[in-house]
Structure formats: structure tokens, C-alpha cells
N, C-alpha and C positions, 0 to 999 in steps of 0.2 A: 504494500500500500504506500503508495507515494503522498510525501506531506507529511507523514509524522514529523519530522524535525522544524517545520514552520509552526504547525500546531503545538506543537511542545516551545515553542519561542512566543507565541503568541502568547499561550498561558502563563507563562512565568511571566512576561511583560505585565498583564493584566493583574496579576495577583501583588507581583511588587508594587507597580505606582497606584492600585486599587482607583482608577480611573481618574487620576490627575495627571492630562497630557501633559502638562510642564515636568514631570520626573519621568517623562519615553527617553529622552536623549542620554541622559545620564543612566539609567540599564540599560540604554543599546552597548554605550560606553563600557559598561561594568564588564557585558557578554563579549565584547571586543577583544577587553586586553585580560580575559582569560581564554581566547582563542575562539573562539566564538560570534561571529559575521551574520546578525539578524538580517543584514541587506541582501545577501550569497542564495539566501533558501526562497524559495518559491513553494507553492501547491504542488509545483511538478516535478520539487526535488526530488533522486529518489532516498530512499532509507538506506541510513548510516548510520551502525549501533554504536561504531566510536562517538560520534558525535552523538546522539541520540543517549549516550554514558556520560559525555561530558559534560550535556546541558542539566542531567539530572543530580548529576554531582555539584554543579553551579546551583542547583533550587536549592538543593537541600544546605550550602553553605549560604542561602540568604535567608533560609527558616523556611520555605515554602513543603509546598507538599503538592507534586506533580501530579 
């Protein structure tokens, strides 16, 4: 299934700034410079568990729950 890794960036975005667009830039930032490129993924990326491990290891080091 193609898009997990948008939808899993989308979620985490949503949960951290709990819908105050002035804090999107600064977690695209955070997801950046732990390697991690919300610009890169599309709907039609396909699935990548490396990534798909490392964004959920990023939730979980900012208290989230994927």
C-alpha cells in the first residue's frame, strides 16, 4: 500500500502542532534534521519500513502515539 509514510507524517504533524498552523514549519524542521523530508513523500510514495521505523521512533521521542 502506497502512502503509509505520508500518512504517518501527516499524523505526527497533526498530533504535535494539535492544529496550530504556525508550529507546521518548525516539525517539518524537527523531521528534517532527524533525516526525515515531509516534502520527499507523496500518496504515491511507495512503503519504506526504514523510514516508516524512523518516523515512528521520531513520534515516540516527541510523546506521540502513532
Amino acid at each position: 500500500m502506497a502512502g503509509k509514510v505520508k500518512q504517518l507524517i501527516h499524523t505526527l504533524i497533526q498530533q504535535r502542532t494539535k492544529g496550530d498552523p504556525g508550529l507546521i514549519p518548525s516539525t517539518k524542521i524537527k523531521l528534517i534534521m532527524k533525516g526525515v523530508d515531509p516534502d520527499l513523500f507523496t500518496d504515491d510514495s511507495p512503503d519504506n519500513n526504514v523510514i516508516i521505523q524512523r518516523i515512528m521512533n521520531i513520534a515516540k521521542e516527541m510523546g506521540l502515539q502513532l
